[in-house]
C-alpha positions, -999 to 999 in steps of 0.1 A, spaced: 0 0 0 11 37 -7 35 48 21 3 81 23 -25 63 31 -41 50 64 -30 8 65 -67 2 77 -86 24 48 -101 -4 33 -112 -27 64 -140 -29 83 -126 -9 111 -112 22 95 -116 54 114 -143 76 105 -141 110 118 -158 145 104 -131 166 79 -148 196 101 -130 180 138 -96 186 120 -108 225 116 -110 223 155 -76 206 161 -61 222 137 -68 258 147 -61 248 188 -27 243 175 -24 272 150 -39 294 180 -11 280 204 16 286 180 3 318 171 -13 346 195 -22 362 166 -49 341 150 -83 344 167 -117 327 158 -151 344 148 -186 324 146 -214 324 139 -238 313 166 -224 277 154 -197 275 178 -201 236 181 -213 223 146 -182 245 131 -159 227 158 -144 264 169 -154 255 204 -122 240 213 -106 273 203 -132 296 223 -126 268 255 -88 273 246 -84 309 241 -120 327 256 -102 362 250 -94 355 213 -130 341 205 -157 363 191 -192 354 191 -210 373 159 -246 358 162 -263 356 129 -246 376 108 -219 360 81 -219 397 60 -209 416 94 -182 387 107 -169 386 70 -159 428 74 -155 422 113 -127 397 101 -117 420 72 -106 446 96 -91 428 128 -69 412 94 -56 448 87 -46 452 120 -24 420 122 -46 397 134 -49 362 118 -89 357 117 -108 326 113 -141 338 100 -167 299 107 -200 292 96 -216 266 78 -209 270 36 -237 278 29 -236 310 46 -199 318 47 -193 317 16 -229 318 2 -242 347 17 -215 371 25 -192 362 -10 -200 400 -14 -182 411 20 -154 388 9 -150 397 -23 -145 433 -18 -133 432 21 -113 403 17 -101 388 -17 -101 428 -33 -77 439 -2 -62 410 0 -63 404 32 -50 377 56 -84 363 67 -96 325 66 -128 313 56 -141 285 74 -173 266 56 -185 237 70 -212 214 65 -202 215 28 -219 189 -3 -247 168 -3 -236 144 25 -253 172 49 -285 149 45 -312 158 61 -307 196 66 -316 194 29 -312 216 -3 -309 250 16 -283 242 35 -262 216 14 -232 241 0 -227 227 -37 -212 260 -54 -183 274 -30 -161 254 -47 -169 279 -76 -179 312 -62 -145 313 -43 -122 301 -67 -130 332 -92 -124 350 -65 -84 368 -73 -60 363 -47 -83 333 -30 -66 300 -22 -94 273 -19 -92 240 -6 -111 208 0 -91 185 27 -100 149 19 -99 136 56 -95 151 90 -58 149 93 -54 165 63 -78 193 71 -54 200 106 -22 205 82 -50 226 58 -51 252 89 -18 249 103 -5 257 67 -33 281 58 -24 301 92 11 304 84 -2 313 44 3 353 41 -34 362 20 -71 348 21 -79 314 21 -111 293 19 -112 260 34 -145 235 31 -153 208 54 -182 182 56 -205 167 84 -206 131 81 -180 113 95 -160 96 68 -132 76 68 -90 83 75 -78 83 39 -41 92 50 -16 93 82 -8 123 104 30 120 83 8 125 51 26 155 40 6 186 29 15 221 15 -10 247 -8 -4 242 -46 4 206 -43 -17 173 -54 -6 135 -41 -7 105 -61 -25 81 -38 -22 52 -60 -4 46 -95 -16 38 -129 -10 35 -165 -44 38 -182 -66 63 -165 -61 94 -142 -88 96 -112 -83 130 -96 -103 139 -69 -107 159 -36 -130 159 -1 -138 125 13 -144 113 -21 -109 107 -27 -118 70 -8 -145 66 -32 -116 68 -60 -94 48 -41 -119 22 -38 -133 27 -74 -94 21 -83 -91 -11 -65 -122 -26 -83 -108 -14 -117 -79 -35 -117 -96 -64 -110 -107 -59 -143 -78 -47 -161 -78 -15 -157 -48 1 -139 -60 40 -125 -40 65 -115 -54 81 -81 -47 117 -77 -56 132 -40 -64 168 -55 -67 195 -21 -54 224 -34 -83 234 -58 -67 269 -64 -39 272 -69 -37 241 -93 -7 212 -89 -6 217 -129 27 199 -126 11 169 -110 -15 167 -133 -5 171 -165 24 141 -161 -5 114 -149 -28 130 -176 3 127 -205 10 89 -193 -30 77 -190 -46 101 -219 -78 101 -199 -89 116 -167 -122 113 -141 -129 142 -121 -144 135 -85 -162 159 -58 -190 162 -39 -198 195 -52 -215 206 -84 -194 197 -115 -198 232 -131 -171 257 -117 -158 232 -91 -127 206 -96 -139 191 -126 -137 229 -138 -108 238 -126 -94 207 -141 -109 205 -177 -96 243 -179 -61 238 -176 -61 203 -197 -81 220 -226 -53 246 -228 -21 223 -220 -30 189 -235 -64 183 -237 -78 144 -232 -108 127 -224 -124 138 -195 -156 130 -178 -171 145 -141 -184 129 -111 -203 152 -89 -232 168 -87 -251 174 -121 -265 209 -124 -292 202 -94 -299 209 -63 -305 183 -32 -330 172 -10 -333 159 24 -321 121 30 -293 104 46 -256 114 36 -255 78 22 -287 76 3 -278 114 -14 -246 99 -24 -260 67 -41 -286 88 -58 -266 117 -73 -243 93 -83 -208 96 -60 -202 66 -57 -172 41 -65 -193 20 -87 -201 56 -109 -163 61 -111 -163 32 -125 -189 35 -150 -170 69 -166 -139 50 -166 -161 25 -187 -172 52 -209 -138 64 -213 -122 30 -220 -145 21 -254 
């Protein structure tokens, strides 16, 4: 097995743990390392997982109730003054409804403050279309001066914070609900711009971020079985690109699946099908959510039905392969 990934991923026993608890470890330690950074919420001090940092450091928390527009320019300005915010609400409303406040406050000024959304894709479940984020991906990313990532486990969402608190400039981070399992080990290394090759292959390129970097994994192991050797790409650093990364797999397979748990349209596969068309343009097929919203269900019967599954990796590697 790959020296990066968790030696239990595929059995019955693997850890499952929400991406949005490495958030709260993560910015415990940034916060100890740093008397700098400080944490603003949103009346979601638990669900976010900042409450470790308001136990940790009362005098650095700040409480905003329900108001993402005012902690968004609340952030904006303690960032001008040196401070390293942490600005945490669900998705849906941090980035979705103050991308106005961080597009002029924040990305436009460039200033040093980090946007927390949690409760991000469809695997929210129950909560339901309103509140199931499925475009930051997008709205962020055309943001200038915005780094955006989607950590694909919860030790990788730690080294996300530690290494978007050191990170001079804005940065937007998203994390899920549902607990889902360790993909990689805390020696898993991490750094903004770069993408990891989880698995090697010769005849397809599966690049994919979020928890559904296991689904790849798993789609992967199935594939050979039948002959089919894919290339897994873990893929956290939506913006910047790992172009590097990327275009050798792409060049050695010819054909690429993109995977996230966010709408295809703007998000990875986007970001991805971009850079290829203008560099060396392949076969290339999305798995994610198809130009729809959600609707209230489990996390795992959302996944099945919008098709996030291994077994619909699969079938676009099919596609791809006739």
């Amino acid at each position: 097995m790959n020296k990066f990934l968790n030696p239990k991923l595929f059995s019955k026993d693997v850890e499952m743990i929400p991406t949005r608890n490495g958030y709260g470890d993560g910015v415990v330690e940034a916060g100890r390392a740093n008397p700098n950074v400080v944490v603003l919420c949103c009346d979601l001090v638990e669900s976010t997982r900042s409450l470790p940092f308001a136990q940790a450091f009362p005098q650095r928390f700040f409480e905003m109730g329900v108001a993402e527009q005012n902690m968004a320019g609340v952030g904006a300005g303690m960032a001008a003054t040196g401070k390293i915010p942490f600005i945490s609400s669900y998705a849906v409303f941090s980035p979705g409804r103050n991308w106005d406040q961080i597009r002029v406050s924040i990305a436009y000024s460039n200033l040093n403050v980090k946007i927390m959304g949690a409760h991000s894709g469809i695997s929210v479940g129950p909560d339901g279309a309103t509140h199931q984020a499925l475009e930051d991906i997008a709205i962020m990313r055309v943001l200038p001066n915005m780094v955006v990532l989607a950590p694909c486990d919860a030790h990788e969402a730690r080294k996300a914070v530690l290494a978007a608190a050191k990170y001079v400039g804005p940065v937007y981070i998203r994390f899920t609900r549902e607990k889902t399992p360790v993909i990689t080990r805390p020696s898993t290394p991490f750094e903004i711009g770069k993408a990891v090759v989880l698995r090697e292959g010769s005849d397809v390129t599966l690049i994919a971020c979020g928890p559904l970097v296991y689904e790849a994994l798993l789609a992967a192991e199935q594939l050979s079985k039948r002959g089919i050797d894919a290339e897994v790409i873990n893929c956290p650093s939506i913006k910047p690109l790992d172009k590097k990364t990327i275009l050798k797999s792409v060049q050695k397979t010819g054909a690429a699946v993109t995977v996230e748990e966010h709408q295809t349209t703007g998000g990875l596969f986007g970001a991805i099908a971009e850079f290829l068309s203008q560099t060396n343009p392949v076969p290339i097929i999305p798995v994610g959510m198809d130009d729809t919203f959600g609707e209230s269900g489990t996390p795992d019967e959302l996944l099945t039905k919008y098709g996030m599954r291994s077994k619909n990796i699969e079938r676009a590697v099919s596609v791809l392969m006739r």
